[in-house]
C-alpha positions in Angstrom: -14.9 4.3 9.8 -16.0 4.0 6.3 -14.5 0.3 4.6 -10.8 0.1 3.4 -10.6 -1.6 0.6 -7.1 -1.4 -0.7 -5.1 -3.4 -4.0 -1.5 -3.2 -3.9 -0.2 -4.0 -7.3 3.2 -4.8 -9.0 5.7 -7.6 -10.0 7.3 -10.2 -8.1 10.0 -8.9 -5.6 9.2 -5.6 -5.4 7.1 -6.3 -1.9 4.0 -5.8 -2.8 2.4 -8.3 -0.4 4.5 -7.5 2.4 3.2 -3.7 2.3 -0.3 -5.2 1.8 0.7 -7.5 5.1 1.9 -4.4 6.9 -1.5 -2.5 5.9 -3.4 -5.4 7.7 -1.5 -5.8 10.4 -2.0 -1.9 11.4 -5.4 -2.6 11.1 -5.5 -5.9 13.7 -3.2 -3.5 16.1 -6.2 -1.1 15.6 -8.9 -3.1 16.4 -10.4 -3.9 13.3 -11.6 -6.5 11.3 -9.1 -7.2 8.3 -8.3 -9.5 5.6 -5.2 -9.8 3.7 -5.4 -11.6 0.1 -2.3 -12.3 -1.5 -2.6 -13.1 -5.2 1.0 -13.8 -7.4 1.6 -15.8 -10.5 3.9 -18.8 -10.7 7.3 -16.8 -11.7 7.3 -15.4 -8.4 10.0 -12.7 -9.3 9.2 -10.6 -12.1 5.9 -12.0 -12.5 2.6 -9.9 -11.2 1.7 -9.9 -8.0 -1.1 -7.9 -5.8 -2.9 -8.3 -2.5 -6.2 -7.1 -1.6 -6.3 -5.3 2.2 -9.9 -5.1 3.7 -10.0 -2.8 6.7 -13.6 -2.2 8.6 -15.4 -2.0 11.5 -17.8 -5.2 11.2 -17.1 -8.9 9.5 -15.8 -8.8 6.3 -17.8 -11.0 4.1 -15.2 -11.8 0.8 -11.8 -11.1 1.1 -11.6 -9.9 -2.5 -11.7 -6.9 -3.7 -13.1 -6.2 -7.1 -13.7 -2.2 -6.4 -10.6 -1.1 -3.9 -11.0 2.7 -2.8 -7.4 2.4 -2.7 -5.0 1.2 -5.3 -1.4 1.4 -4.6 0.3 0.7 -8.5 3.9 -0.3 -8.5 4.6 -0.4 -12.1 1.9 0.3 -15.6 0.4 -3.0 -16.2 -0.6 -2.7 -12.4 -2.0 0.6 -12.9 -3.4 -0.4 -16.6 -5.3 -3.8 -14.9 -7.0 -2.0 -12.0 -7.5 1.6 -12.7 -10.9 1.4 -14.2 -12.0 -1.0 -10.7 -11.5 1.8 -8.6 -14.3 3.3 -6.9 -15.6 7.1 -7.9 -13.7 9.0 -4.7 -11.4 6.5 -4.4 -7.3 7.2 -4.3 -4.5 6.0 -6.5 -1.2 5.9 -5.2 1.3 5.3 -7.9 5.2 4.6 -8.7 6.1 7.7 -10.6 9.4 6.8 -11.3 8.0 3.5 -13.0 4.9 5.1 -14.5 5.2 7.4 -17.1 1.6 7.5 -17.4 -1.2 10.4 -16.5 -4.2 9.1 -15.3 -7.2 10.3 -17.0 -10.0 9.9 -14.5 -11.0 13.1 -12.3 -13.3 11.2 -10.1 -10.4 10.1 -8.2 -7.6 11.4 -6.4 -4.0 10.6 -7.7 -0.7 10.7 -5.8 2.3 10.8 -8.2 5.3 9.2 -5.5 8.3 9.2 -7.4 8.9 6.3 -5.1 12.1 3.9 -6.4 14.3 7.5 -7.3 13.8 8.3 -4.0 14.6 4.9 -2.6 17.9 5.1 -4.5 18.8 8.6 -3.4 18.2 8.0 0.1 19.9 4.5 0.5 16.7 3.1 1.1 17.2 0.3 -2.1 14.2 -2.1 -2.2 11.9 -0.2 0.1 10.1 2.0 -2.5 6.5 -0.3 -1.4 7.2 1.6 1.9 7.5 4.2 0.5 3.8 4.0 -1.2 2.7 2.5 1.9 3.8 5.5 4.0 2.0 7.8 1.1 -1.2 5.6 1.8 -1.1 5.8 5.6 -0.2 9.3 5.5 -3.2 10.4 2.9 -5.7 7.8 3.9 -5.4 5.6 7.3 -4.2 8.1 9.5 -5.4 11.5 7.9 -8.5 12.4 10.3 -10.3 14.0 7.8 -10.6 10.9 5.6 -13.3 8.4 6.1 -10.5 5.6 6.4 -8.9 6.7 9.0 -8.3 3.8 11.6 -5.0 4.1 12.4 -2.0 6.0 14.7 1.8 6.3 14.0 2.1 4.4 16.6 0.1 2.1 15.5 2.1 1.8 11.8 5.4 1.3 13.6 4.2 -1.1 15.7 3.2 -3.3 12.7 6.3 -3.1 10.7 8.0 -4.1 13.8 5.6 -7.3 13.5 5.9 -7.8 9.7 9.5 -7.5 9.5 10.9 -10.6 10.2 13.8 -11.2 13.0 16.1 -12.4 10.3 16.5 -9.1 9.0 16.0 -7.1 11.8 18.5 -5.1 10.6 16.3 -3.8 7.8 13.8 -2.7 10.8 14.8 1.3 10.5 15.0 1.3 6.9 11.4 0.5 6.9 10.6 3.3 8.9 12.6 6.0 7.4 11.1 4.6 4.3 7.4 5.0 5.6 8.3 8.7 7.1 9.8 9.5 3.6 6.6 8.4 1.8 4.2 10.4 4.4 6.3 13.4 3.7 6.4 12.8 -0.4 
């Protein structure tokens, strides 16, 4: 397996750390070496947030990452801050309900995941980072004919089952009808 390097990126509340948390956790239930970063300004809510995910095979050295092959962009100053930091080959996963915006590179592959619309029409309110997440894991972590690939379904249910926390257990299927909706977007 090739390093993961991933940047989830958006404002306060709209769980981009827990989908970064989720991301790592698959890759400690994998075996892996992993590092979760979590990186949010003072406001909390409504202010920017992001989390940097290392995934790999041998000790990771820094947890931060400058160059992500992935970038997963929750709304356009996300996108605007880290597009140009993403590798040549890398992927960009964005919120195309949020971002209006084309992106202009063609060394990279982009997924457009109308993500929060399809939160809203399938009673899934507040889950669109799973959404994104289950984009990533279906085009990335668990696609065997990408060099990322570390990962099972298994596996990814498994560690939303650890992420989400017992007080809202109830949220527990949510999460994976969210993830199964993005792998299928």
């Amino acid at each position: 397996m090739k390093d993961l390097n991933i940047v989830f990126a958006g404002f306060g509340g709209q769980g981009v750390l827990f989908a970064g948390k989720v991301a790592a956790y698959a890759g400690l239930l994998a075996g892996k070496e992993i590092s979760w970063l979590p990186s949010y300004g003072p406001e909390m809510r409504g202010g920017t947030a992001n989390c940097s995910v290392c995934v790999s095979d041998s000790p990771i050295g820094s947890p931060l990452v400058t160059n992500p092959n992935v970038l997963v962009a929750m709304n356009l100053p996300s996108l605007d801050r880290f597009i140009d930091a993403v590798e040549p080959g890398g992927t960009v996963i964005l919120d195309s309900s949020l971002i209006a915006k084309k992106v202009e590179r063609n060394d990279i592959s982009v997924y457009y995941v109308p993500s929060s619309s399809l939160a809203e029409e399938n009673g899934l309110g507040g889950l669109s980072n799973m959404i994104l997440t289950g984009k990533l894991f279906g085009e990335v972590c668990m696609n065997p004919e990408s060099p990322y690939s570390f990962c099972t379904q298994e596996i990814l249910a498994q560690a939303v089952e650890k992420c989400v926390p017992a007080r809202k257990a109830n949220m527990l299927e949510q999460n994976h009808k969210a993830i199964a909706l993005g792998g299928e977007a």
